[in-house]
Legacy VTK file of the C-alpha trace (Angstrom):
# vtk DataFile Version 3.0
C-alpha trace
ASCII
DATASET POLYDATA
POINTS 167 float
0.000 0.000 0.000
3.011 2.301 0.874
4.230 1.810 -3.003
0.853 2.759 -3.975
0.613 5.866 -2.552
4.395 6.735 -2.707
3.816 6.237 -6.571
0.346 8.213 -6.501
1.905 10.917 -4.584
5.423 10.962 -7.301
2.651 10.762 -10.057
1.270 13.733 -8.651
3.656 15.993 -8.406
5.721 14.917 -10.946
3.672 14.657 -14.118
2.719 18.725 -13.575
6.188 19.704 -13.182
7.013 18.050 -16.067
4.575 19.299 -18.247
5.709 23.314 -16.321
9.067 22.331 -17.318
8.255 21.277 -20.901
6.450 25.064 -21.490
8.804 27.029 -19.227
12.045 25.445 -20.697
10.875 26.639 -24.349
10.571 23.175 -25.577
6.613 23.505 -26.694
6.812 24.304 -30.677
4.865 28.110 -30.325
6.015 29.019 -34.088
3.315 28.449 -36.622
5.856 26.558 -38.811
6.551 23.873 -35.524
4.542 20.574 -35.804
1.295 20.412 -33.563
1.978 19.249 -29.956
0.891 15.571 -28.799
-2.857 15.567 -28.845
-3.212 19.678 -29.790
-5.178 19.300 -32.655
-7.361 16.512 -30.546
-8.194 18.862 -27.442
-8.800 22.140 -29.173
-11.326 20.201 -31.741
-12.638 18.575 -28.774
-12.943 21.584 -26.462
-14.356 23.907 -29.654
-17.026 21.575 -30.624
-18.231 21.031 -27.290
-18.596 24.722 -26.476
-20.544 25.760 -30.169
-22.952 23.241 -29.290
-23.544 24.423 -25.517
-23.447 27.933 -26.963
-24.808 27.777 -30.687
-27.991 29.465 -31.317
-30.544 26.195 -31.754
-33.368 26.105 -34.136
-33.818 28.232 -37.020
-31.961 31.072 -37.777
-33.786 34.264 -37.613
-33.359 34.982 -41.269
-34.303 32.714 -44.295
-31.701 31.763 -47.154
-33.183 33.625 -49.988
-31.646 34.810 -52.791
-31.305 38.803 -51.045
-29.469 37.037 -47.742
-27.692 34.639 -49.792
-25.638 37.323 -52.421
-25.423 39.826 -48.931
-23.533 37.016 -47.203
-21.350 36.491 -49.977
-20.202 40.461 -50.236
-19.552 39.687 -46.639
-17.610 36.880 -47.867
-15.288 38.850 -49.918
-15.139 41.794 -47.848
-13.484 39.991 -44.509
-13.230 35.963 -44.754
-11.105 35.552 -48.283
-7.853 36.520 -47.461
-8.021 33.397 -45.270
-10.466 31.103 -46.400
-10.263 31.583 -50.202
-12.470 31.878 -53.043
-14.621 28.993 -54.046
-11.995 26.610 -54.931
-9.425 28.378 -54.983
-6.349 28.809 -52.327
-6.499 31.526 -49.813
-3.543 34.550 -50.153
-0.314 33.299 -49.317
-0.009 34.668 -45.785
-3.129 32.542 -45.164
-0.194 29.833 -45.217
1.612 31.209 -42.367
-1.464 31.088 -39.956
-1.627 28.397 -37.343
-3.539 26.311 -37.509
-4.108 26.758 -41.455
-7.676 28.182 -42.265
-10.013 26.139 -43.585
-11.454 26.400 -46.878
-15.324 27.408 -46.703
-15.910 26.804 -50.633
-16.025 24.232 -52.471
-17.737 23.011 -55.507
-16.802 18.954 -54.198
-16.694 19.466 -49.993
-20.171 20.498 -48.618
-20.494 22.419 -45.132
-22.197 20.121 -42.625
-22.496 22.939 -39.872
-25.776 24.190 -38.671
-25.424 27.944 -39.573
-26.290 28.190 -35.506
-22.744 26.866 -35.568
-21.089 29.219 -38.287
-22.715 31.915 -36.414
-21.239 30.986 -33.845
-17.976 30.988 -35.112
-18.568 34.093 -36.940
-19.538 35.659 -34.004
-17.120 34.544 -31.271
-14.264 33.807 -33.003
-11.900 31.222 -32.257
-8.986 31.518 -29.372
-5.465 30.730 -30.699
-6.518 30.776 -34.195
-6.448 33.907 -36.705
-10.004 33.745 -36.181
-11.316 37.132 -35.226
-14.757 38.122 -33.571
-16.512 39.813 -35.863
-19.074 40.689 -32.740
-17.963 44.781 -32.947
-17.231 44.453 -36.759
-20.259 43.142 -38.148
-24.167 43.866 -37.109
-25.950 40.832 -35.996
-27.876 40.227 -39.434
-24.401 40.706 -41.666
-23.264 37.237 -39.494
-26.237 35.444 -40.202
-26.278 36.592 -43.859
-22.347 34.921 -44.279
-23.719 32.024 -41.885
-26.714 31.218 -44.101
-24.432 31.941 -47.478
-21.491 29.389 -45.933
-24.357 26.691 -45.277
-26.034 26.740 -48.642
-22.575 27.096 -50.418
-23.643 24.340 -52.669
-27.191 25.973 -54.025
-26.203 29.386 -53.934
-28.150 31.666 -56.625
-25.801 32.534 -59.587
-25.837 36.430 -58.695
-23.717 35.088 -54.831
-21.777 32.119 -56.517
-20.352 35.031 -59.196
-19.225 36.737 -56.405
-17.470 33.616 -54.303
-15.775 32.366 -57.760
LINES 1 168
167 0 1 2 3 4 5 6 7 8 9 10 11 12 13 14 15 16 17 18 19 20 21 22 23 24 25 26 27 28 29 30 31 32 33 34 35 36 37 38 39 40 41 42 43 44 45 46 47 48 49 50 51 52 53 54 55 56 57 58 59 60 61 62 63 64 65 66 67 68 69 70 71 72 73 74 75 76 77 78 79 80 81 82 83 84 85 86 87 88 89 90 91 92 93 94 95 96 97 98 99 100 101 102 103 104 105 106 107 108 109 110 111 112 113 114 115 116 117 118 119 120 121 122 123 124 125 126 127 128 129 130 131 132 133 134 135 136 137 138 139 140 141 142 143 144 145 146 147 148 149 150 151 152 153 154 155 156 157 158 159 160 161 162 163 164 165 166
């Protein structure tokens, strides 16, 4: 029993000085070129999903997808997300490369968003911590981040006046 706790005790103390040491010591890879730490990726995907969905708006979103909401959301679009997230299929800018973790790509023709708009409102709104991800909370008004919400879930049917835009 004396091992036990002698081992629970050692365990205790020494696997978060260890992990202090690891941080403190400058051994974590902080540059956006490093490789991801053990399990970062994991966590932060765990950790992000679990808060949109405690957080997201639920049911319907206040606005409908018509064609109006639709082109607004992908002026939006172009105005503030395609530096990052690119065109529809096309690359983002270069510097988008030298953001970590790399931006995802909203549009494509091939890949179809299966995110509630709740959850790119969300997003949207809120941003994302330790990302490039801004809040767009003070930037945009409340209906301009449902109108890019509703626009990046109906990416695939968008109305040819909002797809000439995103291409």
């Amino acid at each position: 029993m004396k091992g036990f706790l002698f081992g629970l005790v050692i365990g205790v103390i020494a696997v978060p000085v260890i992990f202090f040491c690891y941080f403190y010591l400058g051994l974590a890879p902080v540059a956006t070129d490093s490789p991801s730490m053990p399990f970062e990726r994991y966590l932060a995907r765990v950790a992000l999903r679990a808060r949109i969905d405690r957080e997201m708006p639920k049911g319907d979103p206040p606005m409908q997808a018509t064609d109006e909401n639709l082109i607004g959301g992908a002026k939006i679009y172009m105005q503030s997300c395609i530096g990052c997230h690119g065109k529809m299929d096309e690359k983002p800018d270069p510097f988008a490369k030298g953001l970590f973790p790399h931006p995802p790509r909203l549009l494509s023709s091939t890949r179809t968003i299966k995110v509630p708009p709740g959850a790119i409102y969300w997003v949207v709104t809120n941003g994302v911590r330790l990302s490039a991800m801004p809040s767009f909370r003070d930037m945009l008004t409340d209906q301009e981040r449902w109108q890019v919400s509703l626009m990046l879930a109906n990416a695939q049917k968008l109305p040819d006046a909002a797809q000439g835009l995103v291409k």
